[in-house]
KEGUMI-364598 format. One line per field, with one value per residue (C-alpha): residue in three letters; chain; x, y, z. Coordinates in Angstrom, 3 decimals, padded with zeros to 6 digits, always signed. Each point is the difference from the previous one (the first is absolute). Last residue first. Layout:
# residues N
residu = (ALA, ...)
chaine = (A, ...)
x = (X, ...)
y = (Y, ...)
z = (Z, ...)
//
This chain:
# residues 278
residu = (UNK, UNK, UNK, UNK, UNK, UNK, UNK, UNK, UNK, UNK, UNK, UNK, UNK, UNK, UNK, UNK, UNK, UNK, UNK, UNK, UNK, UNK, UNK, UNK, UNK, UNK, UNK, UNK, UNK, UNK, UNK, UNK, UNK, UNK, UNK, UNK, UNK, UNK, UNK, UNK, UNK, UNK, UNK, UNK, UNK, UNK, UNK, UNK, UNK, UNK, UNK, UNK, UNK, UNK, UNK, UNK, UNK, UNK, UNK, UNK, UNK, UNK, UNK, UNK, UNK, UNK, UNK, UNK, UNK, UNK, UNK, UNK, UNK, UNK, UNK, UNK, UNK, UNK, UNK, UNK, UNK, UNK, UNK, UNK, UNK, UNK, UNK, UNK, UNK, UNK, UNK, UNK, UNK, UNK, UNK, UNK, UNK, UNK, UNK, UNK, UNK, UNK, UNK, UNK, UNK, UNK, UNK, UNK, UNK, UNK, UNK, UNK, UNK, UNK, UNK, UNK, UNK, UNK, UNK, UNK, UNK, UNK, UNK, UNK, UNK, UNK, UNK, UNK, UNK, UNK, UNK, UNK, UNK, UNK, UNK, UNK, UNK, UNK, UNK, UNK, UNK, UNK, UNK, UNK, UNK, UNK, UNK, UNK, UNK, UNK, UNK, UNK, UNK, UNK, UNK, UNK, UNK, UNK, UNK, UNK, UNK, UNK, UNK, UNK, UNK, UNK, UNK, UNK, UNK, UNK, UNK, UNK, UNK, UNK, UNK, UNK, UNK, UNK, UNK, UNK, UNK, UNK, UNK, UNK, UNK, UNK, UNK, UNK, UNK, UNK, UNK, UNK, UNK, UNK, UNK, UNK, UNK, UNK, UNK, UNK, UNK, UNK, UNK, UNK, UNK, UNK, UNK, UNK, UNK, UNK, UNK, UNK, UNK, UNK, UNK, UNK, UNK, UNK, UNK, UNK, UNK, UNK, UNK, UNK, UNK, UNK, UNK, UNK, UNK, UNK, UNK, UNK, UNK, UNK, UNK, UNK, UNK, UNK, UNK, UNK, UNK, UNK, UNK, UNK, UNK, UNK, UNK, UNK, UNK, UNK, UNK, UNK, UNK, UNK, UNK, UNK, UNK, UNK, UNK, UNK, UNK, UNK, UNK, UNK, UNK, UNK, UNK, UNK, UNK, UNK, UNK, UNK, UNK, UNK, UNK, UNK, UNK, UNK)
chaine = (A, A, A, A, A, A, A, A, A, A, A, A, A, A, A, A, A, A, A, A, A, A, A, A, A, A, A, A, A, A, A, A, A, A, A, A, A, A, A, A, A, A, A, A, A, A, A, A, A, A, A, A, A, A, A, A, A, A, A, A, A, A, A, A, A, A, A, A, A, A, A, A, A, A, A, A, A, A, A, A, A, A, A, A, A, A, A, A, A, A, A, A, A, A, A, A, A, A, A, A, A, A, A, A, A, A, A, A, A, A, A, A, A, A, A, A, A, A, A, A, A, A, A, A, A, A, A, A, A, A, A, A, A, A, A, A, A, A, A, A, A, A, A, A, A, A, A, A, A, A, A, A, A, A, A, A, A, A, A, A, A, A, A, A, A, A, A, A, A, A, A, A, A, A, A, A, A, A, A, A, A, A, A, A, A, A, A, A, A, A, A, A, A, A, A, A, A, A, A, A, A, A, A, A, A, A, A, A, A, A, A, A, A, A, A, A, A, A, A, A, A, A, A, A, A, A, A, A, A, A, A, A, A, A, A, A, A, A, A, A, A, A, A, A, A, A, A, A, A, A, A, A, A, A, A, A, A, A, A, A, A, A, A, A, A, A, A, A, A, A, A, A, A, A, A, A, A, A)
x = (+078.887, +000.278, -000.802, +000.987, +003.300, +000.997, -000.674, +001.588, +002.919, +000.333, -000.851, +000.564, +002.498, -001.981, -002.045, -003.489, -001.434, -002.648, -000.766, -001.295, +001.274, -002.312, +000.921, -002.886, +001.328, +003.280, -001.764, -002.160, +003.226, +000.990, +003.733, +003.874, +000.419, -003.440, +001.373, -002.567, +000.395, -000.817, -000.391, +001.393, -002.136, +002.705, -002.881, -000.528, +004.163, -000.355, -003.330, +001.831, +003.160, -002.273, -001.363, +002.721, +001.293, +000.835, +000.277, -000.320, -001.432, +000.955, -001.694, -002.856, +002.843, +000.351, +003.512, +002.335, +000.758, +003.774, +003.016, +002.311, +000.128, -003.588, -000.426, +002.611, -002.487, -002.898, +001.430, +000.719, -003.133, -001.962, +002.103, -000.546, -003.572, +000.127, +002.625, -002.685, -002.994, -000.409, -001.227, +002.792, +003.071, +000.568, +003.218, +001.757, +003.005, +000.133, -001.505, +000.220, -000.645, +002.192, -000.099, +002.990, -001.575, +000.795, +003.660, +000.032, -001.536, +002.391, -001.728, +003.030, +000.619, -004.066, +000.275, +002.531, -001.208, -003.192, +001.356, +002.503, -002.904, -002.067, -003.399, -003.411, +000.073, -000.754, +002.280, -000.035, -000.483, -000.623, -001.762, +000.685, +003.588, -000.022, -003.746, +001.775, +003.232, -002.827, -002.150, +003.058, +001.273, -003.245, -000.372, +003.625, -001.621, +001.956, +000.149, +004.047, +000.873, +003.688, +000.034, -003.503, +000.330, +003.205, -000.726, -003.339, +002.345, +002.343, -003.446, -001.289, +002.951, +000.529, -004.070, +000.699, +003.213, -001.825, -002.953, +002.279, +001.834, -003.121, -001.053, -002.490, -002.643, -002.528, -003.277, -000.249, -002.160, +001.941, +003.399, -001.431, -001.577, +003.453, +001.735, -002.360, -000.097, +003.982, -000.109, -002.609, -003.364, -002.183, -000.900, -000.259, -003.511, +002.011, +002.590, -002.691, -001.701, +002.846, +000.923, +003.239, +000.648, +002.687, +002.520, +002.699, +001.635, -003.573, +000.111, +003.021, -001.480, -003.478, +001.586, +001.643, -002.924, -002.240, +002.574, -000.039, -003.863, +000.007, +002.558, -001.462, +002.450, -001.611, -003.626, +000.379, +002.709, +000.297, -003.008, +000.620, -000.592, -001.608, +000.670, -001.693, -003.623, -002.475, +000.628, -000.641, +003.497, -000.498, -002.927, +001.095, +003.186, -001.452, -002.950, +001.464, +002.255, +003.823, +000.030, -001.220, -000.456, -003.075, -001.362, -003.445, -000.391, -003.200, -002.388, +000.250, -003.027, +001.818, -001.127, -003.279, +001.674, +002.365, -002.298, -001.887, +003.328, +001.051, -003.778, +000.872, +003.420, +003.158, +002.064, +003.652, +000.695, +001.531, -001.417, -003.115, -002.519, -003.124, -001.894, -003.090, -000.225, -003.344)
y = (+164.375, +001.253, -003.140, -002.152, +000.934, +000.824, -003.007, -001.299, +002.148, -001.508, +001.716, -001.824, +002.543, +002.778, +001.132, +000.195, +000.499, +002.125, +000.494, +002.856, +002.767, +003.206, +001.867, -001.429, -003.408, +001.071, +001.198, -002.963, -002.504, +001.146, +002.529, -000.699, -003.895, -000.012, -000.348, +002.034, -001.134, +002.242, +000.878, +002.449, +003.459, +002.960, +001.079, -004.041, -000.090, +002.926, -000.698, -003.613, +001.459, +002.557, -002.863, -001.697, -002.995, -000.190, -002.472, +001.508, -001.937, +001.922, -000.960, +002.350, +002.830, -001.056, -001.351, +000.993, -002.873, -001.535, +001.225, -000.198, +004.018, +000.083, -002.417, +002.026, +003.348, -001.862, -000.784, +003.316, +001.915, -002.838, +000.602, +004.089, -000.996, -001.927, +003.205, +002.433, -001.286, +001.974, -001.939, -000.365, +002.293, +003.266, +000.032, +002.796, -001.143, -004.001, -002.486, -003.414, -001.687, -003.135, -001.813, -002.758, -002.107, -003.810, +000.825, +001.735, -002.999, -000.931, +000.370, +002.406, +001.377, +000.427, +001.662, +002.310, +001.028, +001.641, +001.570, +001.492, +000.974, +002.387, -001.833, +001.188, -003.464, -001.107, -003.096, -001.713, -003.189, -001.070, -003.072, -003.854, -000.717, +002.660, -001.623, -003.223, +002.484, +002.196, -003.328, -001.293, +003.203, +000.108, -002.975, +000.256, +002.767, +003.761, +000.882, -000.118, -001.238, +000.761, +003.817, +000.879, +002.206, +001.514, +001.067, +001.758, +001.621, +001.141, +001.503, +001.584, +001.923, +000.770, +001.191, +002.410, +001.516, +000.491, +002.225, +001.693, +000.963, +000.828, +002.303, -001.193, +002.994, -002.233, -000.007, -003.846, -000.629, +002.092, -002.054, -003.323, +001.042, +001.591, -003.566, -001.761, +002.283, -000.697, -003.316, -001.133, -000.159, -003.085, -000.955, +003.208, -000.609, -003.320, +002.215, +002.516, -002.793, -002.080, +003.266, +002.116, +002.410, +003.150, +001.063, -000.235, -003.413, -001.159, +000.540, -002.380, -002.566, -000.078, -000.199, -003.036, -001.790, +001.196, -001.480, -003.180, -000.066, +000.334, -002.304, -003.069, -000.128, -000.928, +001.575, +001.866, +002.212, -000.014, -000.105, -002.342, +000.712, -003.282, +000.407, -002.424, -000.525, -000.203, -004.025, -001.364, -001.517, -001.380, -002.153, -003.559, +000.122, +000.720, -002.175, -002.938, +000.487, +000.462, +003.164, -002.928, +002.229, +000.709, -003.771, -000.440, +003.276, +001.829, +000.051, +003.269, +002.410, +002.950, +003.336, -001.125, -002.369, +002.727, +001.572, -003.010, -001.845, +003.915, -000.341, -003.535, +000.624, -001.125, -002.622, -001.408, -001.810, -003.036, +000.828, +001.816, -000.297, +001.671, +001.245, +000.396, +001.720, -001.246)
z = (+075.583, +003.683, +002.266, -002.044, -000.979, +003.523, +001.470, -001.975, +000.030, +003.631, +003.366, +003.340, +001.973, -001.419, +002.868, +001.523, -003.341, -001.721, -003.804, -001.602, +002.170, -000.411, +003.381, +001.731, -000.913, +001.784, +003.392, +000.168, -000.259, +002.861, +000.003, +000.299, -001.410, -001.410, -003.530, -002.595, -003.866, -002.437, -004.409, -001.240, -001.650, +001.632, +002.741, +000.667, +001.173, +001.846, +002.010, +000.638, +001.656, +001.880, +001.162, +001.503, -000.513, -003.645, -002.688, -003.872, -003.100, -003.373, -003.555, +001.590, -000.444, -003.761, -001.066, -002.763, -002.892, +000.444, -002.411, +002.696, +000.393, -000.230, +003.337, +001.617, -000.586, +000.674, +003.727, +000.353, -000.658, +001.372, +003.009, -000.193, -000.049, +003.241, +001.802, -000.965, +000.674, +003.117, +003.515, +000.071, -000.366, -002.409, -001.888, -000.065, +002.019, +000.181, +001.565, -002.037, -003.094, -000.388, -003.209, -000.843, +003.417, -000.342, +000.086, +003.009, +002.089, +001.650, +003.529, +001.324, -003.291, -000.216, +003.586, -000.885, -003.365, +001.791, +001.979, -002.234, -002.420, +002.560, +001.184, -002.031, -001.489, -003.254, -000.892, -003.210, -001.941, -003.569, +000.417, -000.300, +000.907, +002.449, +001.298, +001.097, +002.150, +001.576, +000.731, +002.265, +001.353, +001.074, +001.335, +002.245, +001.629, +000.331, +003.136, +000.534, +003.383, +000.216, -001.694, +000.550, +002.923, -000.492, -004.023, +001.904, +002.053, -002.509, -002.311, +002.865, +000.994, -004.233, +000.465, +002.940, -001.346, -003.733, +002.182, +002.097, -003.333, -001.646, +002.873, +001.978, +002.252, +002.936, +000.443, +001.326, -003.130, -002.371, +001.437, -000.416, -003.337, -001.385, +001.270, -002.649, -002.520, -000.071, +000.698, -003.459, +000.886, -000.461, +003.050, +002.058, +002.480, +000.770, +002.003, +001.535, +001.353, +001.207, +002.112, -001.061, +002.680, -001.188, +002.495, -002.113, +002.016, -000.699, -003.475, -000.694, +002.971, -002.062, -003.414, +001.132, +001.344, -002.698, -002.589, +001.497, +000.275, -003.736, -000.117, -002.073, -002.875, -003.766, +001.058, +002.669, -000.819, -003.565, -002.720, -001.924, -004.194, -002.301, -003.728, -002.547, +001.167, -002.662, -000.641, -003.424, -000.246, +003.801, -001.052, -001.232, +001.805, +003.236, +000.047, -001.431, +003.094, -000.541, +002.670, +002.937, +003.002, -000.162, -001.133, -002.210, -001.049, +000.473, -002.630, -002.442, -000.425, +001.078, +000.901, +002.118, +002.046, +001.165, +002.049, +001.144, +001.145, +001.874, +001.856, +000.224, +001.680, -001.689, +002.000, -000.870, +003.092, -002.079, -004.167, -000.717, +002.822, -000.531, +003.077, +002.086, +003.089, +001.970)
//
């Protein structure tokens, strides 16, 4: 029989994730989720050891992996190149560029750079098309993004390029809950790689300086992904990990490292967050 802890309204945590976490923190749970004026929260949050949480992009705040496999699978199509569901989720974690190189090494196939650019801006406008007046992005995460702001240092840590990326937060408006924004860029290498994690810390710690705060630790850090190259990066740089099951199962994430499972976000509080990480 599956057992589980419930949190808050549809917030569940697996026991093997309960048992996990259980032996980090010796807190009870709170009495209300989504209550931020709790006893609970305002007697523990100073002590807490989270105090930066970085998203992850596609699949985690907007739910378009399949999106973006639709629309990379007409671009590459037109070029003669198949793009199976396998092949797609086999790439989670690369930025476009690696991404279109692997379609066209696997269908044995030369790219120039410029063929390569053309493809991705194609895939970019279509992708813009699809999402434009049904925007994936749930109301409950907005929600918990716009509680933790006020709690957390945020950023995003996505291997997507930084236009994307601004487009759907100005389309969400949610720009102004996101100062940090790591994203693909020449140079640096993408997921399963540290890199783009510890050039966050890097960042953040460098903002926090300049505003006379204390630097953060990487295990001071809690990072939501999908996929599990995602959560191999995020445990290479030290942070601590959330897995969303919006693009893989749950097994694949805890074999990646994740700490904490959940279906989605839509029902997360900082609650919930405090206790299960501090």
């Amino acid at each position: 029989m599956k057992l589980s802890k419930i949190f808050g309204p549809g917030l569940t945590v697996t026991l093997v994730d309960w048992e996990r976490m259980l032996s980090r923190s010796s807190y009870a749970p709170p009495r209300c989720a989504n209550d931020t004026q709790s006893p609970f929260f305002r007697t523990h949050l100073p002590t807490r050891m989270i105090h930066a949480i970085f998203f992850d992009f596609n699949g985690v705040i907007i739910n378009d992996e399949r999106i973006h496999l639709k629309a990379y699978r007409e671009v590459l199509a037109a070029e003669g190149v198949e793009l199976t569901d396998k092949d797609y989720f086999a790439s989670l974690g690369m930025d476009d560029v690696a991404f279109v190189r692997a379609a066209f090494k696997r269908a044995k196939k030369g790219l120039t750079d410029e063929q390569a650019r053309r493809l991705i801006d194609r895939e970019h406008e279509l992708h813009r098309k699809l999402i434009k007046d049904d925007l994936p992005v749930p109301s409950g995460v907005v929600a918990f993004i716009k509680q933790a702001s006020r709690h957390y240092d945020l950023g995003i840590v996505s291997m997507a390029e930084r236009s994307e990326i601004e487009y759907v937060l100005e389309l969400a408006s949610m720009k102004a809950q996101f100062p940090l924004i790591i994203h693909a860029q020449e140079g640096r290498n993408h997921k399963p790689a540290p890199d783009c994690y510890l050039d966050a810390l890097k960042t953040l710690n460098e903002a926090r300086r300049a505003h006379r705060k204390l630097p953060l630790l990487a295990k001071e850090c809690l990072v939501i992904e999908d996929s599990p190259p995602g959560i191999e990066s995020a445990r290479t740089a030290g942070m601590r990990t959330v897995g969303v099951t919006t693009t893989v199962v749950a097994d694949l994430l805890r074999a990646a490292g994740a700490d904490v499972v959940t279906p989605n976000l839509s029902d997360w509080t900082i609650d919930a967050v405090h206790h299960l990480f501090d």
